[in-house]
C-alpha positions as CSV (number, residue, x, y, z in Angstrom):
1,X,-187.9,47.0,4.1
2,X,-185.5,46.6,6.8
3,X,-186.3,48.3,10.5
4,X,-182.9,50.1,10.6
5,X,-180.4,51.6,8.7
6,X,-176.4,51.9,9.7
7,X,-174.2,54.4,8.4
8,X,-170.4,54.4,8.1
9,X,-167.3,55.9,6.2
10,X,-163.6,54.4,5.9
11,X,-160.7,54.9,4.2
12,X,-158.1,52.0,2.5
13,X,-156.0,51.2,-0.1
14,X,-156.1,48.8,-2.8
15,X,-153.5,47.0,-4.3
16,X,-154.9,46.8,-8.0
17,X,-152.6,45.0,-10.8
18,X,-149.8,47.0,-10.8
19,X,-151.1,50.2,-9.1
20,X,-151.7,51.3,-4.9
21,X,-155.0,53.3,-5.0
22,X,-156.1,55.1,-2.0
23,X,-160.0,54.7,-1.8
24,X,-162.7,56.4,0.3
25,X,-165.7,53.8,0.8
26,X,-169.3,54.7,2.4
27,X,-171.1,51.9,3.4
28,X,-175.3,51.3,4.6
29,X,-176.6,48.4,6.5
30,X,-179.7,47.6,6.4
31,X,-180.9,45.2,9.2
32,X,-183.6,44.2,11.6
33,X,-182.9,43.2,15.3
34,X,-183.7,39.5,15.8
35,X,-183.1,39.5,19.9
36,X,-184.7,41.1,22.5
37,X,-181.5,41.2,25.1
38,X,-180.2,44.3,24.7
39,X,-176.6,43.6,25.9
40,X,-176.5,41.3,22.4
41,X,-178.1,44.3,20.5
42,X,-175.4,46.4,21.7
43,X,-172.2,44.2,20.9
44,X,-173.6,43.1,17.6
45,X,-173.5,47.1,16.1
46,X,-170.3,47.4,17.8
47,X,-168.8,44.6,16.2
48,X,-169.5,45.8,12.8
49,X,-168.5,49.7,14.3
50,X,-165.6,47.9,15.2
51,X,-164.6,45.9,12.4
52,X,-164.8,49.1,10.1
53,X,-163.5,51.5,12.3
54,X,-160.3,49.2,13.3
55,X,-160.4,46.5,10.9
56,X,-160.8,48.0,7.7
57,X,-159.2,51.4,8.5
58,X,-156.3,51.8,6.8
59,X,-156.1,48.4,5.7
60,X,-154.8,46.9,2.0
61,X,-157.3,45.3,0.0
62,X,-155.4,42.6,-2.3
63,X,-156.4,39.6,-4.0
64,X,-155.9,36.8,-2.2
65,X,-153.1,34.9,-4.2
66,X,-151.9,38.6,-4.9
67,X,-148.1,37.3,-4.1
68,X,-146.7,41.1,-2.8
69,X,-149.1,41.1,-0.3
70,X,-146.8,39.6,2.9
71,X,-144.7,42.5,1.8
72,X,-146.9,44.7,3.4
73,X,-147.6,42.5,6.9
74,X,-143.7,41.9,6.9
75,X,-142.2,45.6,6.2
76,X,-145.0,47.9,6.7
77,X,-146.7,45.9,9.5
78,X,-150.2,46.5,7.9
79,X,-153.6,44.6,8.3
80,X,-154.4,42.5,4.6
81,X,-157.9,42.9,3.6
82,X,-157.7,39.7,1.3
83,X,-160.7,38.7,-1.5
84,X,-161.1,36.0,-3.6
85,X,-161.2,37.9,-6.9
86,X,-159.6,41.8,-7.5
87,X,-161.2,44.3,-5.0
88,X,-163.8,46.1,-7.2
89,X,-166.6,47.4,-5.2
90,X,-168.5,44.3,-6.0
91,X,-166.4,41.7,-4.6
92,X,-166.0,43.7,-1.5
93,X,-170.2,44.5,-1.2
94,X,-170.5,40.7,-1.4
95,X,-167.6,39.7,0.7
96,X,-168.6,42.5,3.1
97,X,-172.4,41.3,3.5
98,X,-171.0,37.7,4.1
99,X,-168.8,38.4,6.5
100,X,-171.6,40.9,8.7
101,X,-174.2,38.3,8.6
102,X,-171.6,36.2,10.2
103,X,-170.3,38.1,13.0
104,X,-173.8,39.0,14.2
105,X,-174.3,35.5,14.8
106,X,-178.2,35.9,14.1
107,X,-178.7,38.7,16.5
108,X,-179.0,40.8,13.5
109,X,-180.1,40.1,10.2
110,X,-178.5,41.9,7.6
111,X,-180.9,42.6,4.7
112,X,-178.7,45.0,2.5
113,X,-175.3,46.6,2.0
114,X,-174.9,49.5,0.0
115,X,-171.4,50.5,-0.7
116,X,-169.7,52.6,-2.9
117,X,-166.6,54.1,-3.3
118,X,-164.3,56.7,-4.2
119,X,-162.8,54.8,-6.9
120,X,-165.5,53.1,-7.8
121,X,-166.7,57.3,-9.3
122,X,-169.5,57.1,-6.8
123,X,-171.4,54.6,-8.1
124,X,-173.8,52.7,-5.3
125,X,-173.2,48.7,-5.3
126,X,-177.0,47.5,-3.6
127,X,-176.2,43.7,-2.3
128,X,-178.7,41.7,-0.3
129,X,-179.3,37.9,0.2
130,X,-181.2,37.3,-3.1
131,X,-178.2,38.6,-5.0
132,X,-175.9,36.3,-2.8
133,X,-177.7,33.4,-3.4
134,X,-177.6,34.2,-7.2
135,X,-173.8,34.7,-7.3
136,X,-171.0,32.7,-7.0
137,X,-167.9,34.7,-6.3
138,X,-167.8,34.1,-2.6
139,X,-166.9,30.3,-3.4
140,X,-163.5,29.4,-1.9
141,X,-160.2,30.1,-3.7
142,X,-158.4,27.2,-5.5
143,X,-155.5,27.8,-3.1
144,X,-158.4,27.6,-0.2
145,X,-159.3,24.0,-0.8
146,X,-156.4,22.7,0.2
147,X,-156.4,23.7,3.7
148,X,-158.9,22.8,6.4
149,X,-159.7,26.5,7.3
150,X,-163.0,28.6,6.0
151,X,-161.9,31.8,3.9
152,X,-162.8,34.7,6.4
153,X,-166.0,35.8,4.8
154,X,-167.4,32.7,6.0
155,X,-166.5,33.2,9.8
156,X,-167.7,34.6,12.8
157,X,-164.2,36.2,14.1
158,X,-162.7,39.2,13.1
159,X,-159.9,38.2,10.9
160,X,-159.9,39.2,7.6
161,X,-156.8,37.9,5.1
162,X,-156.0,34.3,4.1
163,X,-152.5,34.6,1.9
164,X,-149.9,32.4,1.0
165,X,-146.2,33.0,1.7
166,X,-143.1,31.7,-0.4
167,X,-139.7,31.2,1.1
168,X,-136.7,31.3,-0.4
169,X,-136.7,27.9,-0.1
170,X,-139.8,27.6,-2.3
171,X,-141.8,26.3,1.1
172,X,-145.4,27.7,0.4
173,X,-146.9,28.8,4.0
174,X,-150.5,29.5,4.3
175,X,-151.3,32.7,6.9
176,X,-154.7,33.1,8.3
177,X,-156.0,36.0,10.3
178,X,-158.2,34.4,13.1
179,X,-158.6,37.1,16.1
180,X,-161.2,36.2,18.4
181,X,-163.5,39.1,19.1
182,X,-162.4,38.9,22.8
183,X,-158.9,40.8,22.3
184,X,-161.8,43.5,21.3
185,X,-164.2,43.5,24.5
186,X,-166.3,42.0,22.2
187,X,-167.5,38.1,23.1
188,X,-171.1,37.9,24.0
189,X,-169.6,37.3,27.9
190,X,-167.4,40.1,27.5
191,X,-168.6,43.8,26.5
192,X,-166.8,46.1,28.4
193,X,-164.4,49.0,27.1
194,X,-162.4,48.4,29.8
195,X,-161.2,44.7,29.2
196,X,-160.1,45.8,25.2
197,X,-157.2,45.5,24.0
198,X,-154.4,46.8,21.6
199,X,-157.3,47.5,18.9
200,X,-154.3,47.3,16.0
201,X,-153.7,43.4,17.0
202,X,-153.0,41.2,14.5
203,X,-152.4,37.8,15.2
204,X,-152.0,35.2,12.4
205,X,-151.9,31.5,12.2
206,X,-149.2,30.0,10.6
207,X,-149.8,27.0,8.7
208,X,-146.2,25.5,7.5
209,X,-146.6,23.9,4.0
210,X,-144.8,21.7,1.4
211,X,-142.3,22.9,-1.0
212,X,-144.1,24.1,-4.1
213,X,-144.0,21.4,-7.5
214,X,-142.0,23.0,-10.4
């Protein structure tokens, strides 16, 4: 059993098949403190505070070859939540305990995530590492393997969507979300409220591709 337990509540919406669901999640971490420097303790809960709260607020939850979703970086100027299958509660409990264990950087260890969800009727998705070890969704997306970057559940930062964009002129263009954690306050050298900034930041890397093969 782990030594603590971290509650938190956020609200997104999911771009399903052909529907935009709004979607209340509640989320517990279970984890147990691996440092003794309390200055780590402290930026390692407010990370994951953080990339809830700011991240994952308000965000869209799409598949990751879902080919609307630039539509809503470009018009609406919202943050993608992407995942390598549809955004059932599942793949994001499993993406979600990923993507905590790495932006602790082993200050932490994350034991469980419980999640559920509003449109998931309530029902409590319990993930930990023995059922990540056993699964196989996380592995990265056909469309993945042909760049040079890790899919965002496997990194330390705070970015969280991976897409690709078509031009008119049928150029593909892969987008990636890396933001460091220092445009939060948030680097192990750099804690302090003060030195944060615009928490809404998003600020993608553009990857220029081929033209697609008809």
């Amino acid at each position: 059993m782990a030594d603590l337990t971290w509650n938190r509540s956020w609200d997104s919406t999911i771009l399903y098949e052909d529907q935009l669901l709004p979607n209340t999640y509640n989320i517990s971490v279970d984890f147990n403190v691996l440092t003794d420097d309390g200055k780590d303790q402290n930026i390692s809960l407010d990370r994951l505070k953080y990339f809830i709260d700011t991240i994952l607020q308000d965000g869209v939850f799409c598949k990751i070859d879902d080919s609307r979703a630039s539509i809503f970086v470009d018009i609406f100027k919202q943050r993608l939540v992407t995942f390598v299958l549809q955004p059932q509660d599942l793949v994001v409990a499993s993406t979600l305990f990923s993507k905590f264990t790495k932006i602790v950087e082993g200050k932490l260890e994350i034991e469980c995530i419980r999640l559920s969800s509003s449109q998931g009727d309530g029902v409590t998705v319990n993930f930990d590492e023995e059922f990540a070890e056993e699964g196989t969704m996380l592995k990265d997306h056909e469309l993945l393997k042909a760049t040079d970057i890790s899919a965002w559940w496997f990194r330390g930062d705070c970015g969280t969507a991976d897409y690709f964009k078509l031009s008119e002129d049928s150029a593909l263009t892969f987008i990636t979300d890396i933001t460091d954690w220092d445009d939060a306050g948030l680097s192990w050298n750099n804690s302090s409220d003060k030195d944060k900034k615009d928490e809404r930041a998003w600020n993608p890397t553009i990857i220029p591709g081929g033209k697609t093969q008809h």
